[in-house]
DOBA-12373 format. One record per residue (C-alpha): residue in three letters; residue number from 1; x, y, z. Coordinates in steps of 0.05 Angstrom, whole numbers. Example, Ala and Ser with C-alpha at 12.3 -4.5 7.8 and 13.67 -1.06 7.14 Angstrom:
<site><type>ala</type><seq>1</seq><u>246</u><v>-90</v><w>156</w></site>
<site><type>ser</type><seq>2</seq><u>273</u><v>-21</v><w>143</w></site>
***
This chain:
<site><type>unk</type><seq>1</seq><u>-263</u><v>99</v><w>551</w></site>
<site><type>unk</type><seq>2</seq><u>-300</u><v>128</v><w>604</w></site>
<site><type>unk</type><seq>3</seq><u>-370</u><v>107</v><w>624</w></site>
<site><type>unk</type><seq>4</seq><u>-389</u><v>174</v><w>633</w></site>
<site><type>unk</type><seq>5</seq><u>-363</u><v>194</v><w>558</w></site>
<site><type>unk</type><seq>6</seq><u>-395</u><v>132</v><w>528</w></site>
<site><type>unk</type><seq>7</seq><u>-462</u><v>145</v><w>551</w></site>
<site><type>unk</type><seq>8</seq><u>-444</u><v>204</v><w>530</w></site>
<site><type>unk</type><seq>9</seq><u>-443</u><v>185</v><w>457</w></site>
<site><type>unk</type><seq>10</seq><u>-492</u><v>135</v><w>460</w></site>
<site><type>unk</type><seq>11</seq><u>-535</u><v>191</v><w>476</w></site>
<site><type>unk</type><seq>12</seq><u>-520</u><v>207</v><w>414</w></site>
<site><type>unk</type><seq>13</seq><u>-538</u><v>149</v><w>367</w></site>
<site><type>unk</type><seq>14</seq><u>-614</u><v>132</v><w>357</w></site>
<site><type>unk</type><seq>15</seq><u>-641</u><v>72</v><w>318</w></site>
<site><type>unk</type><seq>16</seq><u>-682</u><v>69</v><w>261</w></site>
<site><type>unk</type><seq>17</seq><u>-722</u><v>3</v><w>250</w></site>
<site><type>unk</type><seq>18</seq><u>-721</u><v>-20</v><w>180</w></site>
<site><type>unk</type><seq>19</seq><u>-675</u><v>24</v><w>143</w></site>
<site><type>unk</type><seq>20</seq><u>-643</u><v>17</v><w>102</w></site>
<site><type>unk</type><seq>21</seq><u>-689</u><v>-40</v><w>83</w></site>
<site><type>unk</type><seq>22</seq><u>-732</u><v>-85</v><w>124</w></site>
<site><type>unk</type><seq>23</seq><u>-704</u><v>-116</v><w>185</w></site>
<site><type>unk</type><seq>24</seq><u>-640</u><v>-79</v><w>189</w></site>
<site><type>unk</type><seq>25</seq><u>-643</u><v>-38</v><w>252</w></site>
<site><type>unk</type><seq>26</seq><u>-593</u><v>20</v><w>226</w></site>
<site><type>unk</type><seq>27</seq><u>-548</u><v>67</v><w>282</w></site>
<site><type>unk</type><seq>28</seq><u>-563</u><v>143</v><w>265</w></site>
<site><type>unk</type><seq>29</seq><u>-508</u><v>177</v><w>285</w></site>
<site><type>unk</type><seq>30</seq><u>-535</u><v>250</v><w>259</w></site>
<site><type>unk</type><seq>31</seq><u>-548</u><v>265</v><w>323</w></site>
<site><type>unk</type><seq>32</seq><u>-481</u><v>259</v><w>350</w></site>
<site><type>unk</type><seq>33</seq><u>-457</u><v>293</v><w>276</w></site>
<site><type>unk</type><seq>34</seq><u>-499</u><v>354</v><w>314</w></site>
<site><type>unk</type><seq>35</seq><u>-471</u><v>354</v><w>374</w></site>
<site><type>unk</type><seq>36</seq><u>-410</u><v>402</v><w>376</w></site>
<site><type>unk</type><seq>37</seq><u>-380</u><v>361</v><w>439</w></site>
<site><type>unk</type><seq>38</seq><u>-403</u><v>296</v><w>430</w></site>
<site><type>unk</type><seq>39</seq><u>-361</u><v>303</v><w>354</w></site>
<site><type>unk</type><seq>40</seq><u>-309</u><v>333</v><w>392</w></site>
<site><type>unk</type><seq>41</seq><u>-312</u><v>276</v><w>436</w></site>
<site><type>unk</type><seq>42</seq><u>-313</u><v>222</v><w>393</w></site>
<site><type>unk</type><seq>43</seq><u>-245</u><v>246</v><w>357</w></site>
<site><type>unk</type><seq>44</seq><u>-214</u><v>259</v><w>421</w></site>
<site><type>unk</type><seq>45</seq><u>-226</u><v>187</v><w>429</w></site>
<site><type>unk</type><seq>46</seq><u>-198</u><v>156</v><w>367</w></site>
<site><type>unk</type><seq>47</seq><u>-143</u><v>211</v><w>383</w></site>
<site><type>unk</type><seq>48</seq><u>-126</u><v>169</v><w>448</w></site>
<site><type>unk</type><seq>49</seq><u>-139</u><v>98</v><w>430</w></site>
<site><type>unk</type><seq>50</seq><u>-88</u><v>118</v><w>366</w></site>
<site><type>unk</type><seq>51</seq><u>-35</u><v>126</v><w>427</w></site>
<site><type>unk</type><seq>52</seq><u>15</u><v>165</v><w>383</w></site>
<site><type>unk</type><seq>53</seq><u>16</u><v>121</v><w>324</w></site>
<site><type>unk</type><seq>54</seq><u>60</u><v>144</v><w>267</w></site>
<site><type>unk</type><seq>55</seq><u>15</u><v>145</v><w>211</w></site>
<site><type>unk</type><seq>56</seq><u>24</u><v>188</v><w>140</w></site>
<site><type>unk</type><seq>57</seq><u>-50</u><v>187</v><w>125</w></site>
<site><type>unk</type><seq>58</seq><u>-119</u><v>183</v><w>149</w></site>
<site><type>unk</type><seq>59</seq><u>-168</u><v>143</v><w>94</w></site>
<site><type>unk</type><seq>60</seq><u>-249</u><v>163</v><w>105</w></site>
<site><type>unk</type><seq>61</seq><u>-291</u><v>116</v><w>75</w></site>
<site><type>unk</type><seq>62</seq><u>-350</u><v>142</v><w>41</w></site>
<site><type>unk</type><seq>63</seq><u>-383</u><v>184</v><w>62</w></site>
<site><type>unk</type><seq>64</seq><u>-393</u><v>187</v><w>137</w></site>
<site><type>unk</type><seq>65</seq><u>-321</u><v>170</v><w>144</w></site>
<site><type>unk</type><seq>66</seq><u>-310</u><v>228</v><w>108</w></site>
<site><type>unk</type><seq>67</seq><u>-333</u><v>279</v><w>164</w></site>
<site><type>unk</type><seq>68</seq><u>-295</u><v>227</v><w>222</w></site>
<site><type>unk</type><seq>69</seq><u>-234</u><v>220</v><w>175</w></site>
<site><type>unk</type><seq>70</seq><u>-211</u><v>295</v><w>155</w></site>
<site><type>unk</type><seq>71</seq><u>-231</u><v>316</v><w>233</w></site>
<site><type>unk</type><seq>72</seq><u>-184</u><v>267</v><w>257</w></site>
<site><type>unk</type><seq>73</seq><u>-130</u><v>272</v><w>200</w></site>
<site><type>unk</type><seq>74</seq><u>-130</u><v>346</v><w>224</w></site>
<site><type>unk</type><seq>75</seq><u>-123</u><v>330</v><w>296</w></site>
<site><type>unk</type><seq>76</seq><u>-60</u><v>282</v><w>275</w></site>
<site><type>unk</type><seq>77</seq><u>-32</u><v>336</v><w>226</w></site>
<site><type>unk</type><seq>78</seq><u>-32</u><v>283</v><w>167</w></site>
<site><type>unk</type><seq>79</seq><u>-68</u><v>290</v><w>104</w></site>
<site><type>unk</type><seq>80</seq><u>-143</u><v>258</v><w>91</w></site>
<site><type>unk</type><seq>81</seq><u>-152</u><v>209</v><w>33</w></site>
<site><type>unk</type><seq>82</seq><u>-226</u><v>194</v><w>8</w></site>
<site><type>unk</type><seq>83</seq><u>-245</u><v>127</v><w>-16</w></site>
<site><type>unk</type><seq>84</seq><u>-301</u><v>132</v><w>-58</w></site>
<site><type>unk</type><seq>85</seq><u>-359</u><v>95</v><w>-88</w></site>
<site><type>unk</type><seq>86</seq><u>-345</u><v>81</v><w>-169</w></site>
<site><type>unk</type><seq>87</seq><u>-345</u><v>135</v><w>-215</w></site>
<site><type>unk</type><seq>88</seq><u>-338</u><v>196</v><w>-166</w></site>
<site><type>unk</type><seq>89</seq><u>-265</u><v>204</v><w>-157</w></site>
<site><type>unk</type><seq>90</seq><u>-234</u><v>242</v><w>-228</w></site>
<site><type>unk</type><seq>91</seq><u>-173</u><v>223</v><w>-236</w></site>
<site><type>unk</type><seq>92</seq><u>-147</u><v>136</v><w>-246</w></site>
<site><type>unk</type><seq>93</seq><u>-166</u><v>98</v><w>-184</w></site>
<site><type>unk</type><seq>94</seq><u>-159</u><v>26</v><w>-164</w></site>
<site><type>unk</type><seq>95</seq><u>-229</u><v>-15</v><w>-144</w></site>
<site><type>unk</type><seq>96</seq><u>-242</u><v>-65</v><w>-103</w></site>
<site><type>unk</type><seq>97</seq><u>-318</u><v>-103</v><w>-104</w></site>
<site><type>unk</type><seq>98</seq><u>-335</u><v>-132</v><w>-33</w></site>
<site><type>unk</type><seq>99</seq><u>-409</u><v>-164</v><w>-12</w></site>
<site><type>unk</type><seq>100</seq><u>-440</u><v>-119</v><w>58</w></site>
<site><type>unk</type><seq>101</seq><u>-498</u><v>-140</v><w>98</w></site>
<site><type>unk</type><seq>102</seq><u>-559</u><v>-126</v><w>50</w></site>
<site><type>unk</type><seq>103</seq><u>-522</u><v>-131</v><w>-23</w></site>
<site><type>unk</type><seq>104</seq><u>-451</u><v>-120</v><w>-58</w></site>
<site><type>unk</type><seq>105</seq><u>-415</u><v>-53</v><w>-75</w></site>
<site><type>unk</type><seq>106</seq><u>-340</u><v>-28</v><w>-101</w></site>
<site><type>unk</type><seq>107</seq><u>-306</u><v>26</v><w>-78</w></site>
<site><type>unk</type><seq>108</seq><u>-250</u><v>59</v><w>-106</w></site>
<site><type>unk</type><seq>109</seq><u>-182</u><v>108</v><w>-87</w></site>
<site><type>unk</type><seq>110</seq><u>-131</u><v>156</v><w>-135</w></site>
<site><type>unk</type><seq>111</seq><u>-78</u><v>116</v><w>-153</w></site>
<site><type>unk</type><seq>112</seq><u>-38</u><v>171</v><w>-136</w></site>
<site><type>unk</type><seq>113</seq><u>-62</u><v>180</v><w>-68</w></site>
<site><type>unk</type><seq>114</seq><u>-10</u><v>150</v><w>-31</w></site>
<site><type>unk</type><seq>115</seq><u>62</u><v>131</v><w>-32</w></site>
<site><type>unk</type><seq>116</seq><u>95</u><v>76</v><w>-22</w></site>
<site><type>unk</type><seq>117</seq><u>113</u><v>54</v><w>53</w></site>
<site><type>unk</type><seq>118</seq><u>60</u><v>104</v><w>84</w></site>
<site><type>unk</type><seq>119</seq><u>20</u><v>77</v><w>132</w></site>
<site><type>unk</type><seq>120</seq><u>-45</u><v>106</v><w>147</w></site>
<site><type>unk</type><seq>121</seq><u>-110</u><v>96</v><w>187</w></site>
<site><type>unk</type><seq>122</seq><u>-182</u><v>79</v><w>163</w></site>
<site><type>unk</type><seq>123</seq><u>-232</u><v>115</v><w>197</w></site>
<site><type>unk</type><seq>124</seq><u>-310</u><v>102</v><w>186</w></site>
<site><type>unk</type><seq>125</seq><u>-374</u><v>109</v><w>231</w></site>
<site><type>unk</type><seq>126</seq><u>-389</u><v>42</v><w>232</w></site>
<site><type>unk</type><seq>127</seq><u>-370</u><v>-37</v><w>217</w></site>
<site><type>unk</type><seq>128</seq><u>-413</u><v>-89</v><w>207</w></site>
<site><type>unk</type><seq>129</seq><u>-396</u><v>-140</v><w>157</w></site>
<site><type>unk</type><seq>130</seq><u>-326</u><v>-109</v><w>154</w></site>
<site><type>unk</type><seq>131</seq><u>-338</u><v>-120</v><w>71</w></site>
<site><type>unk</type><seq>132</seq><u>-324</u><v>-47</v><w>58</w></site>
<site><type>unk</type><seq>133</seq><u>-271</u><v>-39</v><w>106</w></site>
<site><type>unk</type><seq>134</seq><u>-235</u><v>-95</v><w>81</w></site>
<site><type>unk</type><seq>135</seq><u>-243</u><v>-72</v><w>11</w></site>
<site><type>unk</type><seq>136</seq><u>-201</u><v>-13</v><w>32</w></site>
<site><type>unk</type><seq>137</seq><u>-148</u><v>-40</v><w>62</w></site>
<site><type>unk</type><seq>138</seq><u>-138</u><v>-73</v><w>-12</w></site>
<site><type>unk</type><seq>139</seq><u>-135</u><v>-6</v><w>-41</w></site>
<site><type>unk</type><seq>140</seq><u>-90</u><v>14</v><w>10</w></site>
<site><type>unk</type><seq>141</seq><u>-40</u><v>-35</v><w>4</w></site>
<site><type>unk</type><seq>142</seq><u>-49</u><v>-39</v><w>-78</w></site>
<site><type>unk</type><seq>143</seq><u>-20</u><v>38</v><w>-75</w></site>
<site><type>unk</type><seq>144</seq><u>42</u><v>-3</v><w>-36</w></site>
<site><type>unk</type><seq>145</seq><u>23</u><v>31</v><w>21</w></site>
<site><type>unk</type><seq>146</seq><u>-1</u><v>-4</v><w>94</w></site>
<site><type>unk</type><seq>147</seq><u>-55</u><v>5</v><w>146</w></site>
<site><type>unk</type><seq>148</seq><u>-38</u><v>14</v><w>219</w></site>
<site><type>unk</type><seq>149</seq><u>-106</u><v>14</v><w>240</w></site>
<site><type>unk</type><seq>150</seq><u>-175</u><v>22</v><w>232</w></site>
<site><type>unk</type><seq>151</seq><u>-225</u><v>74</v><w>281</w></site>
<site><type>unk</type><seq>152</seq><u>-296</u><v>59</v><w>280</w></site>
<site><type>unk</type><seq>153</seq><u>-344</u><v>99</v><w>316</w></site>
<site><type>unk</type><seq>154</seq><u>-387</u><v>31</v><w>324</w></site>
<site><type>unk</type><seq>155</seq><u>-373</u><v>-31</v><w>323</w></site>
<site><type>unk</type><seq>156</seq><u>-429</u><v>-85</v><w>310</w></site>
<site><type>unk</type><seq>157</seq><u>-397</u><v>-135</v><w>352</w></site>
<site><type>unk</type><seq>158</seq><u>-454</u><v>-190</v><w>339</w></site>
<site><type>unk</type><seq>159</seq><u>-436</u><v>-184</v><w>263</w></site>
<site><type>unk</type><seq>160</seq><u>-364</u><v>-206</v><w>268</w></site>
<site><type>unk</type><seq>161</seq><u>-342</u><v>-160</v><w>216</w></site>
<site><type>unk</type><seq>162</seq><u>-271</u><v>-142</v><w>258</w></site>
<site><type>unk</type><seq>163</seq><u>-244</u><v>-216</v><w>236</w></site>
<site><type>unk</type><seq>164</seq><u>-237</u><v>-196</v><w>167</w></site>
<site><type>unk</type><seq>165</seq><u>-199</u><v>-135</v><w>184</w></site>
<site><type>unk</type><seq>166</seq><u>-149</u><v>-190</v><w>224</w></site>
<site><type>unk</type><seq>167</seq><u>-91</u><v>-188</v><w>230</w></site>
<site><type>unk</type><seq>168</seq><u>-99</u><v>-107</v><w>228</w></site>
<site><type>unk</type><seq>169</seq><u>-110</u><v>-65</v><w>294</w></site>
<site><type>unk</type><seq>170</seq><u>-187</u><v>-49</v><w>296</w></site>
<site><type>unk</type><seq>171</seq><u>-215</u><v>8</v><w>351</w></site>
<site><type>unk</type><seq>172</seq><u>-280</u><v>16</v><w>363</w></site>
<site><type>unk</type><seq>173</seq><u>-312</u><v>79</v><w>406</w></site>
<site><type>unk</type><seq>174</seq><u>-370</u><v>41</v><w>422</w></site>
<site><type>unk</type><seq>175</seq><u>-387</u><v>-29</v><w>415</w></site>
<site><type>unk</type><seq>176</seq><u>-465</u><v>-55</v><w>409</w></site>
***
């Protein structure tokens, strides 16, 4: 990516001290949400670093991954699949439990939501831990499907949370 487009975005992204408990120093990326071209930007971006990949899906992990996922899921032409925290999707999901950086959560997909050999992308705005990320790619694969990568808009590098995503292709926008 550019210098002049990742300044760009990182124009974008403020911190808040302490939030969303003491001494986590969260990324806001509202801001950038609000920005008409700096959104445009940032799926331009996962657009290119995809390179053409041949995907059937895009996954959007609750819930800012939502507003990355079905952008970019439009821009490839694929459908978007939502994966959920518990009890918010209607119909029979699978769940998977993982541990993040300040506690433990589950998230959860439609058993239905895929097929079989598709192969789809996981887009969120951010990995950390890489708990919740990895926690999707079980879903994924427990609907028999695969993941040919995953797009995050920021990637906490200092965190390490990309090595449980291995042996997967991870892209981050920006890196802190």
């Amino acid at each position: 990516m550019s210098d002049e487009r990742s300044s760009f975005l990182r124009s974008r992204i403020r911190d808040i001290a302490d939030f969303p408990k003491e001494g986590i120093l969260f990324k806001d990326i509202t801001p950038l949400l609000a920005d008409v071209e700096a959104f445009r930007t940032s799926i331009q971006l996962m657009v290119e670093a995809l390179d053409g990949e041949s995907v059937d899906a895009v996954i959007g992990i609750e819930s800012r991954g939502f507003m990355f996922g079905a952008a970019l899921a439009d821009k490839l032409g694929v459908g978007f699949v939502p994966v959920r925290k518990p009890e918010k999707l209607p119909a029979a999901t699978y769940r998977a439990e993982y541990e993040l950086e300040y506690g433990s959560d589950a998230v959860e997909i439609h058993r239905d939501a895929l097929e079989a050999g598709d192969c789809v992308v996981v887009v969120d705005d951010l990995i950390a831990t890489g708990g919740t990320a990895a926690a999707t790619a079980a879903l994924v694969e427990r609907c028999g499907a695969s993941v040919a990568a995953f797009v995050f808009v920021i990637n906490l590098v200092a965190l390490e949370g990309t090595k449980k995503l291995a042996p997967h292709k991870v892209i981050s926008i920006l890196d802190y």
